[in-house]
LUMSEMI-515158 format. One record per residue (C-alpha): x, y, z; residue in one letter. Coordinates in pm, 1 decimal. Layout:
LUMSEMI-515158
{east:X; north:Y; up:Z; rest:a} .
...
END
This chain:
LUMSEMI-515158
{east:-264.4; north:-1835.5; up:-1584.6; rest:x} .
{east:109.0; north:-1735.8; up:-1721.5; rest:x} .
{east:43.9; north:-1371.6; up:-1671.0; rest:x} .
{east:-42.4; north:-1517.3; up:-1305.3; rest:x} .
{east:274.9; north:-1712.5; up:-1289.7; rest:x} .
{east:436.4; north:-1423.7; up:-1381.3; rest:x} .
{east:290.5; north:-1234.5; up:-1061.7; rest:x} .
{east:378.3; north:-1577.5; up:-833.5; rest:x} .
{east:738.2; north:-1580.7; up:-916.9; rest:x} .
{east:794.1; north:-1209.8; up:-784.3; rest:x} .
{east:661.0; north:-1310.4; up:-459.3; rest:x} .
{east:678.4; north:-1703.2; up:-414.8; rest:x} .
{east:899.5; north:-1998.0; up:-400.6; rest:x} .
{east:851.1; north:-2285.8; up:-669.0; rest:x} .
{east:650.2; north:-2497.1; up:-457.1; rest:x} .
{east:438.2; north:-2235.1; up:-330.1; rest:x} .
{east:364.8; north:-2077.5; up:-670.9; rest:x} .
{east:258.5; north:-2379.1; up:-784.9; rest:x} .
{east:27.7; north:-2427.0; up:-521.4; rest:x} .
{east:-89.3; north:-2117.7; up:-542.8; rest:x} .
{east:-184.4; north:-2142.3; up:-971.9; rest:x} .
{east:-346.7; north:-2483.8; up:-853.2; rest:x} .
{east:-564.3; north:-2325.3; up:-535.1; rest:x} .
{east:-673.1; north:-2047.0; up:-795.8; rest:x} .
{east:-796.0; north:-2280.8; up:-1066.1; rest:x} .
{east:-967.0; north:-2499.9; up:-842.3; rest:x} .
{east:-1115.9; north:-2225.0; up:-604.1; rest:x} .
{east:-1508.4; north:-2210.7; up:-654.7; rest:x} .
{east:-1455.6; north:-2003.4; up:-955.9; rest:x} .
{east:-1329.7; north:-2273.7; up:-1213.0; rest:x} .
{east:-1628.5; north:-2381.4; up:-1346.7; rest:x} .
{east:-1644.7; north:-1998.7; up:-1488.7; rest:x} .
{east:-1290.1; north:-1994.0; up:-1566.1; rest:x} .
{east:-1254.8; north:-2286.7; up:-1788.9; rest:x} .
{east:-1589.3; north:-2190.4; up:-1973.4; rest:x} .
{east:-1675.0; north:-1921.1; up:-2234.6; rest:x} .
{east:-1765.4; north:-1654.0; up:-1968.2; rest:x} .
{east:-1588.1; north:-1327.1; up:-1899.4; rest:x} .
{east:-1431.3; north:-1380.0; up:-1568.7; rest:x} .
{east:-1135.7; north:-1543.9; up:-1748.1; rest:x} .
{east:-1091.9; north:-1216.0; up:-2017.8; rest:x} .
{east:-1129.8; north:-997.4; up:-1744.3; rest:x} .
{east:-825.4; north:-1157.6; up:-1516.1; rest:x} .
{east:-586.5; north:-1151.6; up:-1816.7; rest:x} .
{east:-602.8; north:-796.5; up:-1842.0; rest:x} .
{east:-602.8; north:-768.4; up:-1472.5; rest:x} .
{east:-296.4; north:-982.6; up:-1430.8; rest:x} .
{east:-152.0; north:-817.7; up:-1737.5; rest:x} .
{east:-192.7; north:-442.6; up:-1611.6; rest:x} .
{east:-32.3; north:-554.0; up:-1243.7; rest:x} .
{east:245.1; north:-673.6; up:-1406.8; rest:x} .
{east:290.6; north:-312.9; up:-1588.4; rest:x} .
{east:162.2; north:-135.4; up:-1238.5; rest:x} .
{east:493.4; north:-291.4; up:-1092.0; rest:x} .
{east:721.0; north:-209.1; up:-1365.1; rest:x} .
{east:621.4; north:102.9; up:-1369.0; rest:x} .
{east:462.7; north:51.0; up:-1735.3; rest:x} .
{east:194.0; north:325.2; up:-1706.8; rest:x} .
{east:66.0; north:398.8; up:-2036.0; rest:x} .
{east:69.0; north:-18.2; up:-2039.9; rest:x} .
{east:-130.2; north:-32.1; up:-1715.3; rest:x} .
{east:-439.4; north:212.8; up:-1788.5; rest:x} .
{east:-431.2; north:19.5; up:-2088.9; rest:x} .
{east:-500.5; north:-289.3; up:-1943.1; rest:x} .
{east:-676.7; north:-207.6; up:-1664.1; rest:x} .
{east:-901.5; north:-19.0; up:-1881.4; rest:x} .
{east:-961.8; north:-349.8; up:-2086.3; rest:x} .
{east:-1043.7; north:-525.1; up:-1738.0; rest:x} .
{east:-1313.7; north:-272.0; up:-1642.3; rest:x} .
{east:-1478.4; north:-328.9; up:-1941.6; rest:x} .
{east:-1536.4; north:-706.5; up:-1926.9; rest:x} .
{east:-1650.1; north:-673.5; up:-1618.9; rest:x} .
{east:-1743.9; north:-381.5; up:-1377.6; rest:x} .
{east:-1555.5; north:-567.4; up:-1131.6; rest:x} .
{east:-1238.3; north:-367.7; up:-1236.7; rest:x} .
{east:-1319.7; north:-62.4; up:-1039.3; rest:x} .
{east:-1144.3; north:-188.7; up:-728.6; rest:x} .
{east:-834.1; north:-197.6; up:-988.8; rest:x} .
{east:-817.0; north:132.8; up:-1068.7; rest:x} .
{east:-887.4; north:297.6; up:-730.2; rest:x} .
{east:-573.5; north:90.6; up:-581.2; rest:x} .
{east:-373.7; north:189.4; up:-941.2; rest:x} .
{east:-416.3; north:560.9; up:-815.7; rest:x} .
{east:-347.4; north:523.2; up:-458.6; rest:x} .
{east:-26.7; north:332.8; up:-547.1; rest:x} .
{east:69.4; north:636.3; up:-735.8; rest:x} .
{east:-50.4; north:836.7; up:-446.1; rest:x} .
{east:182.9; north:645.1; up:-238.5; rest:x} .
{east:486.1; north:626.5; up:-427.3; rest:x} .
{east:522.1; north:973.0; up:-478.0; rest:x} .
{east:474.0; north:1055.8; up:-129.8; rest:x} .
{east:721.0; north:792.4; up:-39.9; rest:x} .
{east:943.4; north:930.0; up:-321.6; rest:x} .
{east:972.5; north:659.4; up:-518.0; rest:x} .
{east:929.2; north:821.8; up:-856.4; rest:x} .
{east:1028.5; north:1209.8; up:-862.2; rest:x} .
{east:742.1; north:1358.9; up:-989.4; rest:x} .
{east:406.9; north:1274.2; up:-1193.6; rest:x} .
{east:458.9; north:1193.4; up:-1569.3; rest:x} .
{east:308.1; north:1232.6; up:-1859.1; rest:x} .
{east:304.5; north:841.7; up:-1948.5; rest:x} .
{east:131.6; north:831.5; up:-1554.3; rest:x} .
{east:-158.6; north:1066.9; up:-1646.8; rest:x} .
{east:-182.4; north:898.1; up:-1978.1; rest:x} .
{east:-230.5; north:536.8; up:-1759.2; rest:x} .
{east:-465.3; north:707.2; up:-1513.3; rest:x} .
{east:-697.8; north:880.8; up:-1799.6; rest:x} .
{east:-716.4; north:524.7; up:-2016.5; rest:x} .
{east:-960.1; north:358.4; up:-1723.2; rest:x} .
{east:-1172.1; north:659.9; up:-1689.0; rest:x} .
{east:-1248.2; north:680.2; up:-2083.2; rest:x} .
{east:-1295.3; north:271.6; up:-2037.9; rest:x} .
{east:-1556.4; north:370.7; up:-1734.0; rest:x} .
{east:-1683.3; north:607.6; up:-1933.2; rest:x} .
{east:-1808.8; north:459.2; up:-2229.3; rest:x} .
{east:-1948.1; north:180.6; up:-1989.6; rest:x} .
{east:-2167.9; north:456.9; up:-1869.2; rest:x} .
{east:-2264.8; north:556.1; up:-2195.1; rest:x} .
{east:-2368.5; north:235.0; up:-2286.6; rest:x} .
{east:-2594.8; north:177.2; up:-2063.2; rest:x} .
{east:-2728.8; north:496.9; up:-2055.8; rest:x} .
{east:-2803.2; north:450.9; up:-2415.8; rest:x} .
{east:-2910.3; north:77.1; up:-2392.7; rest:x} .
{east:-3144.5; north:74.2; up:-2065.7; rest:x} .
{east:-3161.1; north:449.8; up:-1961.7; rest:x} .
{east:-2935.6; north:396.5; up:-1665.5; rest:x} .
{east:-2577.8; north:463.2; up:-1716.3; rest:x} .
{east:-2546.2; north:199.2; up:-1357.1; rest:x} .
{east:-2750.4; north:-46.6; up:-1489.8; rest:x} .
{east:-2510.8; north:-315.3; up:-1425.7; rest:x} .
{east:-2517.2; north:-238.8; up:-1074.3; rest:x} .
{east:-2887.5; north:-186.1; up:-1059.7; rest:x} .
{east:-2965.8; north:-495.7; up:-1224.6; rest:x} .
{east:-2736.4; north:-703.9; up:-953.4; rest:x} .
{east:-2954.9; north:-541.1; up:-647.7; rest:x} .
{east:-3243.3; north:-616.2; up:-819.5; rest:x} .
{east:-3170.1; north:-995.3; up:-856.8; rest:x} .
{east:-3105.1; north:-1010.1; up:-528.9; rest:x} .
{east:-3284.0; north:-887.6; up:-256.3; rest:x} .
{east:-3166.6; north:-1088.2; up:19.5; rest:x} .
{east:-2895.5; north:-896.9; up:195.8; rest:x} .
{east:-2693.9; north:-1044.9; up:430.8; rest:x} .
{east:-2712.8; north:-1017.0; up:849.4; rest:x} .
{east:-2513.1; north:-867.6; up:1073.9; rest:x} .
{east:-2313.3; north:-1152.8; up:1223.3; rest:x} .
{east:-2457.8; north:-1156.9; up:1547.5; rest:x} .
{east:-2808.4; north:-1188.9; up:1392.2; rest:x} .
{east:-2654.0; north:-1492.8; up:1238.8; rest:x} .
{east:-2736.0; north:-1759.3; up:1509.9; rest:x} .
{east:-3126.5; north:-1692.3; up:1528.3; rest:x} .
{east:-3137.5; north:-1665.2; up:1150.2; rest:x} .
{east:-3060.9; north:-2062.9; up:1155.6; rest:x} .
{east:-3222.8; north:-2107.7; up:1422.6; rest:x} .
{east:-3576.9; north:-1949.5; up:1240.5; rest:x} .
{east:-3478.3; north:-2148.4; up:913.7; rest:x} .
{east:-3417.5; north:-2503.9; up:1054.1; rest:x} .
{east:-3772.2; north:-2499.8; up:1239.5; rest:x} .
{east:-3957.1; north:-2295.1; up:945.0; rest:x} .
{east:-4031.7; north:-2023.2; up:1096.2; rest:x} .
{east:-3832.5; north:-1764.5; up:888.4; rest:x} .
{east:-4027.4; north:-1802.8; up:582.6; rest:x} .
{east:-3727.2; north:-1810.4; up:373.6; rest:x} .
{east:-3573.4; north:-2080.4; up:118.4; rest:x} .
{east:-3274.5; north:-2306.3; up:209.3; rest:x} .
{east:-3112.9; north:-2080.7; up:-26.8; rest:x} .
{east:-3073.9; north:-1765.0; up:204.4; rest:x} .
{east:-2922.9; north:-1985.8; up:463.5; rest:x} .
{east:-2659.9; north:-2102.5; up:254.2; rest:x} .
{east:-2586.3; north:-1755.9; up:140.6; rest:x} .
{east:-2496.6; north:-1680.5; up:491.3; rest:x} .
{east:-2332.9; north:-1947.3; up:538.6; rest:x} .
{east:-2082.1; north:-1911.2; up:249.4; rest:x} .
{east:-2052.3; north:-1541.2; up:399.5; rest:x} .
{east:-1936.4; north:-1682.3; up:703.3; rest:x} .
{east:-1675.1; north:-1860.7; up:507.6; rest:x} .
{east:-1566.4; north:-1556.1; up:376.7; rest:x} .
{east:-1526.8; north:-1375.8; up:674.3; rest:x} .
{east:-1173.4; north:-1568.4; up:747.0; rest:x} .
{east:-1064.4; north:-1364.6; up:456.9; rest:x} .
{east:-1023.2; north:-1113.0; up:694.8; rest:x} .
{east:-768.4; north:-1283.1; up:881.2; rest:x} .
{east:-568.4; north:-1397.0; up:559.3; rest:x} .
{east:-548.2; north:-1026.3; up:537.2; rest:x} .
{east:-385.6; north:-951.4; up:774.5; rest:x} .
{east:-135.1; north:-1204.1; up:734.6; rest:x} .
{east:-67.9; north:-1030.7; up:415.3; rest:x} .
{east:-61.3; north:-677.3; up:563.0; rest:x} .
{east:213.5; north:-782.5; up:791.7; rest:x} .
{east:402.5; north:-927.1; up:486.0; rest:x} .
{east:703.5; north:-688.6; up:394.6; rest:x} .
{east:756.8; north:-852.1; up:57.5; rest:x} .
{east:394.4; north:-767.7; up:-94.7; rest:x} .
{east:406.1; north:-469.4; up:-273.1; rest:x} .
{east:104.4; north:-186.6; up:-136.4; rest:x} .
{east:15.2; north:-208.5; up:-443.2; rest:x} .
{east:-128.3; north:-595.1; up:-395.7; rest:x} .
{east:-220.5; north:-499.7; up:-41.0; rest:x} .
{east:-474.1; north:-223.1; up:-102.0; rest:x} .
{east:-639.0; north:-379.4; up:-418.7; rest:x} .
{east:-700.2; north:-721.7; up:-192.4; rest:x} .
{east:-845.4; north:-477.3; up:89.4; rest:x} .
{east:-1056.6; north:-284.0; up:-183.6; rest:x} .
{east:-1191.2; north:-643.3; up:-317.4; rest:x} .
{east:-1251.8; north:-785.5; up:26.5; rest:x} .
{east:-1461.2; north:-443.0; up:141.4; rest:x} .
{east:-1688.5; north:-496.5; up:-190.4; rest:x} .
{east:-1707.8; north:-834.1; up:-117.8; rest:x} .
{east:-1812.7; north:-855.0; up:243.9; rest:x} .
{east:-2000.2; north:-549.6; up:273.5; rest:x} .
{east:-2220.8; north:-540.1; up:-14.3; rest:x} .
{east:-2560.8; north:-705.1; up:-98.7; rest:x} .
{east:-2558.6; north:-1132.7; up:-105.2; rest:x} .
{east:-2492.4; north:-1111.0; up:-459.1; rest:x} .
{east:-2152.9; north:-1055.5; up:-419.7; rest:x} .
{east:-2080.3; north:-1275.5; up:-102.3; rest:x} .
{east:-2048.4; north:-1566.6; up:-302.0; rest:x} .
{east:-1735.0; north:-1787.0; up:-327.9; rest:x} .
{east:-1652.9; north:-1710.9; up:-688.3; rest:x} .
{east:-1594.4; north:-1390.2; up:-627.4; rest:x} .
{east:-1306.4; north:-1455.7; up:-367.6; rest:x} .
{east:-1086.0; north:-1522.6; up:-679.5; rest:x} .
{east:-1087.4; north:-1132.3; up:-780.6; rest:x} .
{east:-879.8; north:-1086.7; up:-386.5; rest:x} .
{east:-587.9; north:-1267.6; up:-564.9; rest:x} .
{east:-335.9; north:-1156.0; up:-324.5; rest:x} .
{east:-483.5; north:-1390.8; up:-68.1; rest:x} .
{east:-352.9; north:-1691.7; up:-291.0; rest:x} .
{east:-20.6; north:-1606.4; up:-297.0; rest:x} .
{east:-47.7; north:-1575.5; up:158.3; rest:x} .
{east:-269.8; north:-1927.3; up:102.0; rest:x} .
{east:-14.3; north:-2122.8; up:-61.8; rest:x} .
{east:333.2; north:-1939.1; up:145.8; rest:x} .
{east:115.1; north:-2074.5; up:482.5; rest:x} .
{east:18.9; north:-2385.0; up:350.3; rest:x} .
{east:425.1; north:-2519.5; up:315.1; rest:x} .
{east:493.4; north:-2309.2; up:645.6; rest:x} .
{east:296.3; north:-2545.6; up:902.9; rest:x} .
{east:85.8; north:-2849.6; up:952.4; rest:x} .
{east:-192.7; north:-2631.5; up:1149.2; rest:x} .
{east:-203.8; north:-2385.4; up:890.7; rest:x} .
{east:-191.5; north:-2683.2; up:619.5; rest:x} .
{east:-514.5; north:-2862.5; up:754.4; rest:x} .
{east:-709.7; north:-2517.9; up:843.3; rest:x} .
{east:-651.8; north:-2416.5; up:446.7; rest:x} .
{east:-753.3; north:-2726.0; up:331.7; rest:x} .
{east:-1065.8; north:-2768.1; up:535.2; rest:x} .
{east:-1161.7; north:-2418.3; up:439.9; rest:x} .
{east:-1123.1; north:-2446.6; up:84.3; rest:x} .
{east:-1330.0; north:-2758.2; up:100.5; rest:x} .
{east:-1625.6; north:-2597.0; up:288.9; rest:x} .
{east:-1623.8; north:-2293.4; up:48.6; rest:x} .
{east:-1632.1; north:-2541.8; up:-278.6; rest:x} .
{east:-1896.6; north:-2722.8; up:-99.7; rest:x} .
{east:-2113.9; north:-2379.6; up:-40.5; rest:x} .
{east:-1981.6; north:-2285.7; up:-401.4; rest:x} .
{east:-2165.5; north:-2605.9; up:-513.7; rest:x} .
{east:-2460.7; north:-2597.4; up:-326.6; rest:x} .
{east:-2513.0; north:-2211.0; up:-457.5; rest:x} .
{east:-2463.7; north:-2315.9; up:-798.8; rest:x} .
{east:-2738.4; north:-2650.5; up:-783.1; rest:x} .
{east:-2985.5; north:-2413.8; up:-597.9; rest:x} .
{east:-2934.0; north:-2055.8; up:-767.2; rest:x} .
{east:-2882.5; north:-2196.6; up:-1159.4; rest:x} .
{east:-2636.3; north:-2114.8; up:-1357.4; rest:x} .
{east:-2673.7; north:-1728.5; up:-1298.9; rest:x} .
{east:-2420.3; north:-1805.1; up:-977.8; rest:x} .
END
């Protein structure tokens, strides 16, 4: 949370920053944050290597970043938007030319994704086993929207052959679909860095078009960005105030429900 409060005060007012540290601990995710699990290690070093990333701290960022990946896979989306914000600043010429402390920060993650690999490889005979093992726990994928309707249609009458459970998958992916629209509110933003604006678009792709395992509400958190555009609109307007806070209710609620029905795996 302070290397996140770091990251609010570039970007946000007092009131909005603390809005935003409060909508982050109390998204869906909490429950994981304020336990033993590795979501909360893995966001430290996140935070911590965007911090460097915007300095310009590079041997400090692949560091980090590096650390990130391995706690959790999920850091992937980290690196690829660390290297196209090098990509970008150079072609904008906003550093003069690439640096040795810049290859050292962009080598660090791939020894980090390496030895993942390895691991795996050695432990279970699949250096993606992570990945594997995610598709294999679940095999419900989610619909194309417009298959959506008749899906709840088939469920609610029994006709589907499928568990409650499915349905409230989909329905927390709908949720997440309005993501999209946050988005673009933060696209249009000149004061976000593209930095923060292609690692929110890298987590929202993996998110929403990936199996059901990762269309869960917990996972919104990694899309950080989104906060900081959640809790500037929330102060900006009353429509924009109750839309917020009705969504973030209804994606707690399918948080919940995906927790009681799935077990503690979710």
């Amino acid at each position: 949370m302070i290397f996140l409060d770091r990251l609010c005060r570039r970007y946000l007012n007092d009131p909005a920053r603390r809005l935003c540290l409060l909508l982050w601990a109390v998204s869906p995710a909490g429950v994981f944050l304020a336990t033993g699990y590795s979501m909360s290690l893995f966001f430290a070093f996140l935070f911590a290597g965007f911090l460097a990333a915007e300095d310009e701290k590079w041997w400090k960022t692949g560091g980090y970043v590096a650390l990130a990946y391995l706690t959790w896979p999920m850091g992937y989306p980290a690196y690829i938007a660390i290297v196209s914000n090098i990509i970008y600043l150079l072609h904008r010429r906003r550093i003069p030319r690439i640096s040795f402390a810049m290859i050292g920060g962009l080598i660090l993650p791939l020894f980090a994704i390496g030895l993942h690999m390895c691991y795996f490889g050695i432990a279970f005979q699949d250096p993606l086993a992570s990945f594997h093992a995610e598709q294999g726990n679940w095999q419900q994928h989610l619909l194309p929207i417009w298959q959506f309707p008749g899906f709840i249609a088939r469920t609610i009458v029994g006709t589907a052959g499928l568990s409650w459970f499915p349905l409230i998958l989909e329905l927390s992916y709908c949720g997440l679909m309005a993501c999209i629209l946050f988005y673009a509110f933060l696209l249009k933003d000149p004061r976000y860095s593209f930095l923060m604006k292609f690692f929110a678009g890298a987590v929202l792709v993996s998110i929403l078009f990936r199996s059901s395992g990762s269309a869960i509400p917990r996972f919104l958190i990694t899309a950080f960005p989104l906060f900081f555009i959640l809790a500037d609109r929330y102060h900006s307007h009353l429509a924009h105030r109750l839309v917020i806070t009705l969504w973030f209710l209804y994606l707690n609620l399918m948080g919940t429900a995906i927790y009681m029905m799935g077990g503690p795996y979710f």
